[in-house]
C-alpha positions in Angstrom: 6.8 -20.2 -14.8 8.9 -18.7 -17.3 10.7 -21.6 -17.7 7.4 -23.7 -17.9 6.6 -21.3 -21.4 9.9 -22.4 -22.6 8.8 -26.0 -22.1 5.7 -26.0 -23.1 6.9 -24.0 -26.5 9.9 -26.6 -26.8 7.5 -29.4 -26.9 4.8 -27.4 -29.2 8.2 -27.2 -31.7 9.3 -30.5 -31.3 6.1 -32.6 -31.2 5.0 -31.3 -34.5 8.0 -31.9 -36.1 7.6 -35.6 -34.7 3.8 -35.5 -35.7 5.1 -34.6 -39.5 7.7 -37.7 -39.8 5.4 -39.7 -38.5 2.9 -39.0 -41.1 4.9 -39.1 -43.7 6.7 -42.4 -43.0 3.6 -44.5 -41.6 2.2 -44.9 -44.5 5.2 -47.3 -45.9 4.2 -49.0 -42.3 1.7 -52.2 -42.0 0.5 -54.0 -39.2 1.4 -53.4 -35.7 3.8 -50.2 -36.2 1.8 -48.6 -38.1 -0.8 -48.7 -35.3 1.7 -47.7 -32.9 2.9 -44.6 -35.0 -1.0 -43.8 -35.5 -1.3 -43.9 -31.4 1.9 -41.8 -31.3 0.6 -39.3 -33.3 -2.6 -39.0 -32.0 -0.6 -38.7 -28.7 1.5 -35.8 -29.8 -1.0 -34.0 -31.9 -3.7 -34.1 -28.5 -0.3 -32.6 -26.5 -0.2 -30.0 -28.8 -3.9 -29.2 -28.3 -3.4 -29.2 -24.5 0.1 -26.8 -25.0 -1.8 -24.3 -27.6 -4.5 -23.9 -25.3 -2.7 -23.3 -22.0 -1.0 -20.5 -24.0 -3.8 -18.8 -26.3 -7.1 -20.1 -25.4 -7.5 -20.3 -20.9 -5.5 -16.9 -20.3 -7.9 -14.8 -22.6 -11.3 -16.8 -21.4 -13.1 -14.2 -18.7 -15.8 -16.3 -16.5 -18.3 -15.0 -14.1 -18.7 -17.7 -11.3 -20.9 -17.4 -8.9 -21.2 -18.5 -5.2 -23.8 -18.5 -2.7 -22.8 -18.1 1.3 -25.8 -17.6 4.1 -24.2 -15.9 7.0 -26.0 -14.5 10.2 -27.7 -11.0 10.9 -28.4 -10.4 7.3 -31.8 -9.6 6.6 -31.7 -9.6 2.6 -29.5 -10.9 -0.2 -26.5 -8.9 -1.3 -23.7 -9.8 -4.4 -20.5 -9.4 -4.0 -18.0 -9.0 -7.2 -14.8 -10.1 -6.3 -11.7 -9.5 -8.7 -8.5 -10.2 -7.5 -4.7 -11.1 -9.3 -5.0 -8.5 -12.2 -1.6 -8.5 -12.9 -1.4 -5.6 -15.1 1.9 -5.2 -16.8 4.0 -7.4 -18.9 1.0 -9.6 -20.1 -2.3 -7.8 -20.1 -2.9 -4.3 -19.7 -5.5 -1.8 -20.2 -8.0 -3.6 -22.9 -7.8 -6.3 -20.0 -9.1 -4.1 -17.3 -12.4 -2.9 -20.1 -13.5 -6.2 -20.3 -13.2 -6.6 -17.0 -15.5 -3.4 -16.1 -17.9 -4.2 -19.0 -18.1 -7.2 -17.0 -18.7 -6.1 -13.8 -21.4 -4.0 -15.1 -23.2 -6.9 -16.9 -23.0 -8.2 -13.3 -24.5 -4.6 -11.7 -23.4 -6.0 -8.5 -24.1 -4.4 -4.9 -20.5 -4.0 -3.8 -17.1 -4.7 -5.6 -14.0 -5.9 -4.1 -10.5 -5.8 -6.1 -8.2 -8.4 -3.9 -5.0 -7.8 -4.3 -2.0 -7.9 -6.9 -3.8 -6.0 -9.3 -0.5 -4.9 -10.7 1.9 -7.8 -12.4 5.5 -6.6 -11.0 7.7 -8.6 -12.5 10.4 -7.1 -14.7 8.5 -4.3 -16.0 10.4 -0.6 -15.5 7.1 1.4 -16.4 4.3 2.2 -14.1 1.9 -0.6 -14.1 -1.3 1.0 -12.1 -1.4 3.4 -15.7 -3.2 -0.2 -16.7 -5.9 0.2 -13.8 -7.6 3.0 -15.4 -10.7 1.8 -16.7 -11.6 0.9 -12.8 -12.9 5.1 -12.9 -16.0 3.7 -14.3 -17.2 1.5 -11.6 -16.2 4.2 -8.9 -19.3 6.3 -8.1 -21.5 3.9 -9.8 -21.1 0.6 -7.2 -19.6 0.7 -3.9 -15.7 -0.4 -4.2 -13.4 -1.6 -2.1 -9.5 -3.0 -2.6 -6.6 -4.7 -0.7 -3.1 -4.7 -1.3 -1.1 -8.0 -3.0 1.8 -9.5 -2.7 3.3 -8.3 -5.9 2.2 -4.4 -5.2 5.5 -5.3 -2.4 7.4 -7.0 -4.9 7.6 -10.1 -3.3 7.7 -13.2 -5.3 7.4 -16.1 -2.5 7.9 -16.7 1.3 9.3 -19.9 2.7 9.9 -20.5 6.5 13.4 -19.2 6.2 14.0 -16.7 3.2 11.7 -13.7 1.7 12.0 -13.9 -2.6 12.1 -10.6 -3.9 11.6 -9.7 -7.4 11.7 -5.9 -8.8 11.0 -4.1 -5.6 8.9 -2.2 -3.6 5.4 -0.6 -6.1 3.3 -0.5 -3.3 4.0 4.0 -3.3 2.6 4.0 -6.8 0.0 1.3 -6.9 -1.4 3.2 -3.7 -1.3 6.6 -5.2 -3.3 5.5 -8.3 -6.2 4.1 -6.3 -6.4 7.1 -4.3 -6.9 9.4 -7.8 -9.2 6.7 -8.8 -11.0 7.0 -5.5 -11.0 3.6 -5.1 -10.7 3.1 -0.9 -7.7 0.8 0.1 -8.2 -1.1 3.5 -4.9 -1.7 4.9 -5.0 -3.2 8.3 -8.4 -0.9 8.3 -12.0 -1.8 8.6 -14.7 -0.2 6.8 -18.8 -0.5 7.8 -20.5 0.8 4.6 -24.4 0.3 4.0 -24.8 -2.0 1.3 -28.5 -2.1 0.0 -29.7 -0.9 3.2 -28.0 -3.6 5.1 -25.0 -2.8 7.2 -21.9 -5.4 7.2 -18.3 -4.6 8.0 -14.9 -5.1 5.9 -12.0 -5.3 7.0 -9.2 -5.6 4.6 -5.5 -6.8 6.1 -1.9 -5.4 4.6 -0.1 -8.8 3.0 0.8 -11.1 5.4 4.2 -11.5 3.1 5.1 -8.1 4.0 4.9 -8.1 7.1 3.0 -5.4 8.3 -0.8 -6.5 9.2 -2.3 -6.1 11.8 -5.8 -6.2 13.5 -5.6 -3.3 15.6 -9.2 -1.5 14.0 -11.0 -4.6 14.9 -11.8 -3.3 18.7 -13.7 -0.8 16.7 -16.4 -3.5 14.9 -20.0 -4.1 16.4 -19.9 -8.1 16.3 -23.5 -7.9 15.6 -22.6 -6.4 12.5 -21.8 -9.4 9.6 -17.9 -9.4 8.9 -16.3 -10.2 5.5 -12.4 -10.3 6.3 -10.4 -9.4 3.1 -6.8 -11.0 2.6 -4.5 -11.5 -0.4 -3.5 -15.0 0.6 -5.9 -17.7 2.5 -3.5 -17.7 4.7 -4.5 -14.6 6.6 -7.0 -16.4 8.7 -4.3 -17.9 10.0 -3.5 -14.8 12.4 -7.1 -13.8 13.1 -7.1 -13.0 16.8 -8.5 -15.9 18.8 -9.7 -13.8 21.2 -12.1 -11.8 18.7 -15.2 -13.1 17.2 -14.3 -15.3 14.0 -15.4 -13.5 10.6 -18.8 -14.7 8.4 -16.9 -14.7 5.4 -12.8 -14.8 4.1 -12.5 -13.6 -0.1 -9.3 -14.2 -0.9 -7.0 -14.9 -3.9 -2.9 -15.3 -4.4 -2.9 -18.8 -5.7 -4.2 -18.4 -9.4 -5.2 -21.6 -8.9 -2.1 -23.5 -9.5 -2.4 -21.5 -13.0 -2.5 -25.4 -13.9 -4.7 -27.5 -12.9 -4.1 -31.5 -14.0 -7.4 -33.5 -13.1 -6.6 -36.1 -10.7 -3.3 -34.5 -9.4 -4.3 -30.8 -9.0 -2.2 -27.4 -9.3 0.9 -27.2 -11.2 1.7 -23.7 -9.8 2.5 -23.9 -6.1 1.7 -20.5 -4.3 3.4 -21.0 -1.0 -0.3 -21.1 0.6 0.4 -23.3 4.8 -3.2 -24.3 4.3 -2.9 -26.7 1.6 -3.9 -26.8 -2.1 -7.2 -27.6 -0.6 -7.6 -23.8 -0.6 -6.2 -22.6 -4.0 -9.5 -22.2 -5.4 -13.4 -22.2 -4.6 -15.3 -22.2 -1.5 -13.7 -24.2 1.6 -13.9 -23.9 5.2 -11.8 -23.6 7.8 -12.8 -24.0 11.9 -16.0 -24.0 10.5 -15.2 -20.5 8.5 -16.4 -19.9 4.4 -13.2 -19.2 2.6 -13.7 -18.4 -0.6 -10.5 -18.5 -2.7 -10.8 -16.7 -6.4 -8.4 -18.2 -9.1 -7.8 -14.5 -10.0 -8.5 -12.3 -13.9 -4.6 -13.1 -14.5 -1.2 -14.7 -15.1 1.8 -14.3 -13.0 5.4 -15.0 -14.2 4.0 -16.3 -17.9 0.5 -16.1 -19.7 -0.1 -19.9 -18.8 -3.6 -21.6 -17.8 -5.1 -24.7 -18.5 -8.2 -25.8 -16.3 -8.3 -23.0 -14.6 -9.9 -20.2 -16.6 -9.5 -16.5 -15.3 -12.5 -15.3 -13.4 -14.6 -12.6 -11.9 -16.7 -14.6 -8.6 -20.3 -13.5 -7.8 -21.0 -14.0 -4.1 -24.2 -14.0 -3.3 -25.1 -13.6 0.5 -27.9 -14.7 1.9 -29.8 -14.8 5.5 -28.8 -17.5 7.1 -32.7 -17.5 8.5 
């Protein structure tokens, strides 16, 4: 991605220095060139639009989307506020993490859930979580929940044969500021809070990338109980136990979305996800699971977007009856 903000600078550079000759020397043009120099330029400067905006306009845009799921043994309506893919660190930091909040709390949601890599890990010595502050003020005020990310392990991308690390290991730290914030970390854990006076269970796995999950705490949920399984990347579903009762909801994030999103050919970014690029973003299901997929309130690697403009999701659940 890096090398895709050199690019996309380059072309910034040299399409408006293209965009300049060419309006100065078409008008000493007639006829058929000087059309095709007009075209040009209209070509170059609507590039330049695109490049300014994947840069300066998408990564500071903050949406709230919102999604509605009916799942079974739910007797009333409860919303959901799902953040996930900060990224604190090299590109946004705490100011970020305010609007976020401010956010959420326009939102005044029943239950909150931070999904992983909330901290950016990627070449920066200092200690990212400082970033996460701000989250204090929803603590005590809305029920809270978080997973761990990729990039808390340092891990930049998993193929079939090799593990890509980047800075190392800031899982210690990232895990020590939640716990002063209070903020509960499932990891491999499941947690049966009251929400609104209805009972549903969450169970939140470790990062499939690292290696470490497991569903051992599941023997402990009532199956009558709704279950919203919480995993970093989609691909957690993969390695839900076949021989337990499938979950009423996935939240995920990882994928960013591609970070760039090209209409009629779809994400740029490629996040290493085995269920396809079906799954990088929205709602989707999967043997007849809801997978909802958030595009993530960050940038990893580069503050690039275009199409795909950072997000906090509302999930609204519903009684299936």
């Amino acid at each position: 991605m890096n090398f895709l903000l050199i690019i996309i600078y380059g072309y910034i550079l040299v399409a408006a220095i293209l965009t300049a000759i060419f309006w100065r020397d078409q008008k000493h043009w007639t006829g058929k060139k000087r059309l095709l120099t007009q075209i040009a330029i209209s070509i170059l400067l609507f590039g330049i639009i695109i490049a300014i905006s994947s840069i300066f306009v998408y990564p500071n845009l903050l949406v709230i989307n919102k999604q509605t799921v009916k799942i079974n043994n739910l007797s009333k309506p409860i919303n959901i506020a799902l953040v996930t893919d900060i990224q604190v660190g090299n590109n946004k930091k705490t100011a970020w993490v305010e609007k976020i909040v401010e956010k959420i709390n326009s939102i005044n949601p029943d239950l909150i859930i931070l999904g992983g890599d909330l901290i950016d890990n990627e070449g920066n010595s200092e200690d990212e979580s400082q970033y996460l502050e701000p989250l204090a003020k929803l603590v005590n005020k809305y029920p809270i929940y978080a997973i761990i990310g990729n990039h808390e392990y340092g891990i930049g991308n998993k193929t079939k044969t090799k593990t890509e690390w980047q800075t190392g290991d800031r899982s210690d730290e990232f895990m020590a500021r939640l716990k002063k914030l209070n903020i509960p970390l499932l990891k491999n854990q499941l947690a049966c809070p009251e929400i609104s006076g209805e009972k549903i269970c969450l169970f939140g796995i470790d990062d499939i990338w690292n290696q470490a999950f497991n569903f051992n705490e599941l023997k402990n949920w009532e199956t009558s109980t709704p279950m919203i399984f919480l995993t970093h990347n989609p691909d957690g579903i993969l390695s839900w136990p076949k021989e337990t009762k499938k979950p009423d909801l996935v939240l995920a994030g990882h994928t960013h979305g591609g970070q760039i999103w090209l209409p009629g050919i779809g994400p740029l970014g490629r996040a290493g996800v085995n269920l396809g690029t079906k799954y990088y973003r929205g709602l989707n299901y999967w043997d007849n699971i809801p997978i909802y997929t958030s595009v993530g309130a960050g940038e990893s690697a580069g503050p690039i977007r275009f199409w795909v403009t950072p997000e906090i999701t509302v999930i609204n659940l519903k009684p299936q009856n």
